[in-house]
C-alpha positions as CSV (number, residue, x, y, z in Angstrom):
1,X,-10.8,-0.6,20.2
2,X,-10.5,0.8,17.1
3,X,-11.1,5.1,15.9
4,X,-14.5,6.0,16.2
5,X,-16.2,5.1,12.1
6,X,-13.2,2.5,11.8
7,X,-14.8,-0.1,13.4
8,X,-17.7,-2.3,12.2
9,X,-20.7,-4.1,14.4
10,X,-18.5,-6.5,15.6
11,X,-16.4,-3.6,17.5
12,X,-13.6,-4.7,14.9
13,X,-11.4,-2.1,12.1
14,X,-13.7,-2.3,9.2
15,X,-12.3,-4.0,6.2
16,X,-12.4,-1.1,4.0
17,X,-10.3,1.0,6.8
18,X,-7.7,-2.0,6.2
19,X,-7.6,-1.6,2.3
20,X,-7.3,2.1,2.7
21,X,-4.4,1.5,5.4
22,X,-2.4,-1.4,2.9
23,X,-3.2,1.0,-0.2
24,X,-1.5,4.2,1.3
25,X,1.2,2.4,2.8
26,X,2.8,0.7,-0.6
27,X,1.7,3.5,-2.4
28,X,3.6,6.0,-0.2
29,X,6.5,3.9,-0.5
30,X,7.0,3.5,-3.9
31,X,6.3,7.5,-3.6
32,X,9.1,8.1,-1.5
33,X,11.5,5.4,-4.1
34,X,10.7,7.8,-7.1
35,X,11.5,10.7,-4.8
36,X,14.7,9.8,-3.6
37,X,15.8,8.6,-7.5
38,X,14.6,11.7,-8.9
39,X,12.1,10.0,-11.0
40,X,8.8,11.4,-11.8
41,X,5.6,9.3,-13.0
42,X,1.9,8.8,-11.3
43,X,1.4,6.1,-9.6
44,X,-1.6,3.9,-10.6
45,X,-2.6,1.0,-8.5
46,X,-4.0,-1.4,-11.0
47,X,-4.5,-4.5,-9.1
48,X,-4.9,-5.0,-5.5
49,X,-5.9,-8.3,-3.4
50,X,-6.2,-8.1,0.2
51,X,-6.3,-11.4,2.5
52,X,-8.2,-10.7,5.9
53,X,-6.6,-13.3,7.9
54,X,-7.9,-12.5,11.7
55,X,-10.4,-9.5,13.0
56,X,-8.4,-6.9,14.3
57,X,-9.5,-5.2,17.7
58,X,-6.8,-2.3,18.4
59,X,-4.6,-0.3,16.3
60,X,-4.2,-0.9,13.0
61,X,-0.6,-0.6,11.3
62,X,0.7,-1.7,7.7
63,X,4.3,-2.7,6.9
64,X,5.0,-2.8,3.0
65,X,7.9,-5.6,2.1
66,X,10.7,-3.6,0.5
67,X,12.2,-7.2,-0.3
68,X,9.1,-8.2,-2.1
69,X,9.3,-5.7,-4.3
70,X,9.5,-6.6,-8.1
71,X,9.9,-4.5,-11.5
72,X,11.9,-1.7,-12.5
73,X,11.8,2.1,-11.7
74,X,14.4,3.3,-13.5
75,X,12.3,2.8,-16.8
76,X,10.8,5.9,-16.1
77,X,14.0,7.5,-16.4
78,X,14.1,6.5,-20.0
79,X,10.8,7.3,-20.8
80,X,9.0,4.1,-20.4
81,X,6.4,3.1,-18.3
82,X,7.3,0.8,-15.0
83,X,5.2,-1.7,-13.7
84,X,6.4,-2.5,-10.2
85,X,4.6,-5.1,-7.4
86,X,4.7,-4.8,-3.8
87,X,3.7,-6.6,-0.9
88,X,2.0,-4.7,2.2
């Protein structure tokens, strides 16, 4: 079952509980990327899309796809901005 004011009606994680998990997780990756280049910058998330493909009943966890990931840090090392995507 999932944390007590995770869960919705259906004794399910509540969807929003999922964004907030897939969110954190490819936003604390890319985190840790700028950290270990030495890179500073903010990290935005401008577009997110989440597909709910099953209710989930027991612990949540995210995985973010280090392969997946597309665009170019090191632009920030330059100056510029980088626009990078990656899949949770």
């Amino acid at each position: 079952m999932p944390e007590t004011g995770n869960q919705n009606p259906h004794h399910t994680v509540f969807a929003g509980s999922l964004f907030s998990l897939a969110t954190l997780t490819g936003w604390g990756l890319i985190w840790l990327m700028l950290r270990e280049r030495h890179l500073g910058g903010t990290i935005i998330l401008a577009d997110a899309h989440i597909r709910y493909s099953k209710p989930i009943s027991g612990k949540p966890n995210a995985v973010a796809d280090l392969g997946s990931l597309s665009g170019d840090l090191d632009r920030l090392a330059r100056g510029k901005k980088a626009r990078v995507q990656l899949q949770v």
